[in-house]
C-alpha positions, 0 to 999 in steps of 0.5 A: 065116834060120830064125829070122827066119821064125819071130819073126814068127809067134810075135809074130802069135800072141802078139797075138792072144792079147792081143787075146782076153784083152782081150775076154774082159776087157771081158765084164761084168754088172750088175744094175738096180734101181729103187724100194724106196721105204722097203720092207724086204721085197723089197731083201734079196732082191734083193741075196741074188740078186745076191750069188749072181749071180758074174758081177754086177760093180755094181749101180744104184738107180734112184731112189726109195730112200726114201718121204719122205728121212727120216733113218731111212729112209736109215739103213735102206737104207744098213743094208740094203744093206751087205751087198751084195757089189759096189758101189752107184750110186744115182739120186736119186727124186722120193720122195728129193727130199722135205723137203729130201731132195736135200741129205740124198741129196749128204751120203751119194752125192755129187752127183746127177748124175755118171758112172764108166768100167767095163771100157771102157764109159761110164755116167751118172746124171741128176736128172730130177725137177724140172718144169723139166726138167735145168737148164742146169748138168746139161745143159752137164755132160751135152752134154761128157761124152757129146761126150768119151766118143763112142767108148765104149759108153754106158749112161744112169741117171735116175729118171723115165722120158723116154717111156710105156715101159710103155704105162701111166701116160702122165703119170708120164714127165720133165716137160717133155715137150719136154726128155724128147723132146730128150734121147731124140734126144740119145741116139740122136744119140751112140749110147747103148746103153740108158736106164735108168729106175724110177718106174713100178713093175713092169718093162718094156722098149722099143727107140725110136731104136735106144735100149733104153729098160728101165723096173726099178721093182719093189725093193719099193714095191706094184706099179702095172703089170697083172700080164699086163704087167710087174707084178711086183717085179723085177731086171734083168741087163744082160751086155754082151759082144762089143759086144752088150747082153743083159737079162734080168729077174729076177723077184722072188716 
């Protein structure tokens, strides 16, 4: 009788102690990066940080990791970048997308558009650069992969952002607008956590539709926001932990 008493304790105990190291498991960070453009100046001192950073599980490019997708140019951000101690997901620009460059971008990346699990959570990489907006093979991919991934906290990547994030440059945001606005409503409707983007240099972060909306265009192109205003070359440090998203940007003198 006593034993039959106790085997249940000791299996509630057991359980719970699976349950706390299964959260404690799914506790991550990654670092996101946008627009170095070709400049060799700030990159490596962002990747010595986030080398430095332990709890920094992968990082994201996004867009722009070359001025005019040149052969060299990619060349020297694959150089660079190899010394980076996590893996790597890039976003294709519209500078990388010059001269033949999204071809170029698929022989090096793979596909431009394509999404990985990580710990429970769901993220995915758009093209937005062309003006006619995702086109209807992107958007068929994308409406079926957030529809099977509904239950998972989701994270989005492209280059261009789908609003005025930053409160500047209100024409530098995905084109058409109509589909910028479609995709944001699509977002809140399937409960992403947070859009990531670059394009506009310097950084900058908004909550629209209950959607974070985090701009990190600052890996070494000149700067183009205000000083007062996210102008400055930057990271960003994204923990999620306990179902809650932190950010923190990480400023790059």
């Amino acid at each position: 009788m006593s034993f039959t008493q106790n085997k249940p304790r000791r299996l509630a105990a057991g359980l719970a102690c699976s349950l706390f190291l299964q959260a404690a498991c799914f506790a991550f960070s990654f670092a996101v990066m946008g627009d170095n453009q070709g400049y060799d100046r700030i990159l490596p001192l962002i990747i010595d940080s986030v080398n430095h950073d332990k709890s920094i599980e992968f990082a994201v490019n996004c867009g722009d990791i070359t001025n005019s997708s040149s052969q060299w140019e990619y060349k020297k951000y694959l150089n660079m970048t190899a010394h980076l101690k996590v893996p790597l997901y890039n976003v294709i620009g519209n500078h990388d997308v010059l001269h033949s460059g999204r071809e170029r971008f698929k022989k090096l990346f793979g596909n431009t558009y394509y999404s990985w699990d990580h710990k429970g959570s769901h993220f995915i990489v758009l093209d937005n650069n062309r003006r006619s907006g995702l086109g209807k093979t992107q958007t068929s991919w994308l409406l079926k992969d957030l529809s099977l991934n509904e239950n998972r906290p989701k994270f989005v990547f492209m280059h261009k952002p789908l609003f005025n994030i930053a409160g500047s440059f209100p024409e530098e945001v995905m084109k058409p607008k109509s589909e910028a606005r479609s995709l944001m409503t699509l977002f809140k409707k399937h409960s992403v956590k947070a859009v990531f983007c670059g394009h506009v240099h310097g950084w900058a972060r908004q909550v629209n539709g209950g959607v974070l909306y985090i701009l990190s265009a600052g890996a070494g192109a000149p700067i183009y926001l205000p000083a007062f205003s996210g102008g400055f070359h930057n990271y960003v440090k994204i923990t999620v932990e306990g179902g809650k998203i932190m950010d923190e940007v990480i400023r790059i003198e």
